[in-house]
C-alpha positions in Angstrom: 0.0 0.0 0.0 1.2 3.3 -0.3 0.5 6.8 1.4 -1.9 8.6 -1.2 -3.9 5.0 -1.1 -4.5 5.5 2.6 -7.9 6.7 3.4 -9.0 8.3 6.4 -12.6 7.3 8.5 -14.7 10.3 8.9 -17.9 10.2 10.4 -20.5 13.0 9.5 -23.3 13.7 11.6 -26.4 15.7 9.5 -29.0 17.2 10.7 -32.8 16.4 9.0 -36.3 18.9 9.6 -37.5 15.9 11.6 -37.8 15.7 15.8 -38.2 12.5 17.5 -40.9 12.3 20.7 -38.6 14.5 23.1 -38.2 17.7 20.4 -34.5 16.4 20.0 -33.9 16.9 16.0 -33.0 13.8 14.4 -29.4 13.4 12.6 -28.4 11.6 9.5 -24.9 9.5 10.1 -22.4 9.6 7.2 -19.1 7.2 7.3 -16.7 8.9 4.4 -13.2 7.6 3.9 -11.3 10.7 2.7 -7.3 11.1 1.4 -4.7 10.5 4.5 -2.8 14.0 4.8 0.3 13.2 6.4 1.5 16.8 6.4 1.3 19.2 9.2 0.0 22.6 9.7 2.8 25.2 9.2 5.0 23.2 7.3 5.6 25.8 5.0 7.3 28.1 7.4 9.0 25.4 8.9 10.4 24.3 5.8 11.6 27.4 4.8 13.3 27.9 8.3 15.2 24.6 7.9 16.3 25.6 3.8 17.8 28.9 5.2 19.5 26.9 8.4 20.9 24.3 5.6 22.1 27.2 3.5 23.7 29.7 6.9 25.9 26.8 7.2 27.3 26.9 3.5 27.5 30.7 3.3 29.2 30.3 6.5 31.9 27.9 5.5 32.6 29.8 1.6 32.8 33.2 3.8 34.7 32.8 6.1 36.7 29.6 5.6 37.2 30.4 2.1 36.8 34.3 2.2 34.5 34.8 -0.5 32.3 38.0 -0.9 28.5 37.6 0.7 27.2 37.4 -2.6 29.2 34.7 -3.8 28.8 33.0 -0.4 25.3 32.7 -1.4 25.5 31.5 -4.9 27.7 28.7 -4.0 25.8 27.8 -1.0 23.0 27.2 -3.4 23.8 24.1 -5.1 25.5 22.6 -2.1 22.7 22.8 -0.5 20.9 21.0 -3.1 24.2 18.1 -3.2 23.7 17.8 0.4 19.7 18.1 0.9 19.6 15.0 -1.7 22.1 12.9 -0.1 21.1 13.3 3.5 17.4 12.9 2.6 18.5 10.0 0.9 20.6 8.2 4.0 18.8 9.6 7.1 15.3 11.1 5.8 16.3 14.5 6.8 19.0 17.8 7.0 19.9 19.8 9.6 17.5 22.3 9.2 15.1 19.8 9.0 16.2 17.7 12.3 15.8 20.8 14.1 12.3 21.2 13.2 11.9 17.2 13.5 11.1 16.9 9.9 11.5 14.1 7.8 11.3 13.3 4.1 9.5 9.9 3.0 8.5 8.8 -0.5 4.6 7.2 -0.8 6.1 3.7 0.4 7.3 5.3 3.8 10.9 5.1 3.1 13.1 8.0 2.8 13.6 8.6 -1.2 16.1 7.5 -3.4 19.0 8.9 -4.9 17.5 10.3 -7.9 14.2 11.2 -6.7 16.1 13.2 -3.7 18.3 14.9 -6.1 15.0 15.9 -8.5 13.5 16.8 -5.4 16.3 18.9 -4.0 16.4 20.8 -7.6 12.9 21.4 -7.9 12.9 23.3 -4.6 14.1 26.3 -6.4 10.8 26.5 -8.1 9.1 26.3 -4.6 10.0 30.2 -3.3 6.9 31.7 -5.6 5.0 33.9 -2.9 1.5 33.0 -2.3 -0.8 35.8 -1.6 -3.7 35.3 0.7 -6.6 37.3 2.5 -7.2 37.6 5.9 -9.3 39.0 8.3 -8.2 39.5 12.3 -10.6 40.4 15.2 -9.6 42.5 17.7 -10.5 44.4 20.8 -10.0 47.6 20.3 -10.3 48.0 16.4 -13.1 45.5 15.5 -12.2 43.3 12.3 -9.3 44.2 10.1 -8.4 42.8 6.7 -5.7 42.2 5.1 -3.1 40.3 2.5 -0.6 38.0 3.2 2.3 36.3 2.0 3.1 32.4 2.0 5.3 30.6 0.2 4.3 27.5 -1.5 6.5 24.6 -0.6 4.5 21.8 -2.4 6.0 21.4 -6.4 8.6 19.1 -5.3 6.9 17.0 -3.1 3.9 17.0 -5.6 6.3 16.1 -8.3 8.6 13.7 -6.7 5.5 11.9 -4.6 7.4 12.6 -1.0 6.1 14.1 2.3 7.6 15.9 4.6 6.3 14.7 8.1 7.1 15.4 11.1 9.1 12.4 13.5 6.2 11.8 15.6 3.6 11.0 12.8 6.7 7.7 11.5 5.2 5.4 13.7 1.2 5.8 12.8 1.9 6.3 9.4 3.6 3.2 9.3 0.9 1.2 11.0 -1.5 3.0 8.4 0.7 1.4 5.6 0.2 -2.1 7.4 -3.6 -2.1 7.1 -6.2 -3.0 5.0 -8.2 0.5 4.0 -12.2 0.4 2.6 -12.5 1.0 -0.5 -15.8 3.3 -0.7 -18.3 5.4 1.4 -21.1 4.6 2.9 -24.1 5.7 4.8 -24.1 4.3 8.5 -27.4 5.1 9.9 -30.9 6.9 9.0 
């Protein structure tokens, strides 16, 4: 089985017009099996943390170490970090930047991604740092609602691409089991 197979149990409760005999409205029950999401909430931020903490540690090493301008520092840093994204992906399922945040990278078997899928992924993640502009709207106190725009980056080409997931360490274990089991294959109503 593999990750985008697994299918998650969701159970719907609908309301209908009709009461039973103590004026308590009577609900419809819905069992759905929707897409498993292995993701996270934030991951975008998080990911773009951990690519600038892989990439400190190169401009580090070509300025100082090596005494190269800023600029250049930063160029080279580039595809380094791209060599050394793909290999360490490949080996331990994650980069520095990444085992701060308690990231790691696994293909839709669960195991971290080969060579050549790492390396595609790793290149593609150039593409990734397109802004994403948003509304939003905030509640406060003292000002009532206030709207605005923001500005996300989309961090999803690559792994759509390359079929990986970035997931954090804690969710290994239960996606694992999920790979192990048996999943139904369509939805169905439960009760009337």
């Amino acid at each position: 089985m593999k990750i985008s197979e697994i299918k998650e149990r969701k159970i719907i409760h609908r309301p209908t017009l009709n009461f039973d005999e103590y004026g308590k409205r009577i609900y419809h029950t819905y069992e759905y099996y929707l897409p498993y999401n292995p993701g996270f909430k934030g991951n975008e931020t998080q990911r773009l943390l951990a690519k600038w903490i892989d990439m400190v540690v190169f401009i580090f090493i070509f300025h100082f170490m090596f005494n190269r301008m800023l600029i250049l520092s930063i160029l080279f840093s580039i595809p380094c970090v791209i060599i050394s994204g793909a290999v360490t992906e490949f080996y331990f399922g994650t980069t520095l930047g990444k085992k701060i945040f308690k990231m790691k990278v696994i293909d839709d078997e669960g195991n971290y991604p080969k060579l050549s899928k790492s390396f595609l992924r790793n290149g593609l993640c150039l593409s990734n740092f397109k802004p994403v502009f948003s509304e939003y709207s905030r509640k406060t106190v003292a000002m009532g609602s206030r709207s605005g725009i923001q500005m996300n980056f989309s961090m999803h080409l690559n792994n759509t691409i390359c079929r990986t997931y970035v997931v954090k360490e804690s969710k290994l274990n239960e996606i694992k089991s999920l790979l192990d089991t048996e999943q139904p294959l369509n939805n169905r109503r439960l009760i009337d």
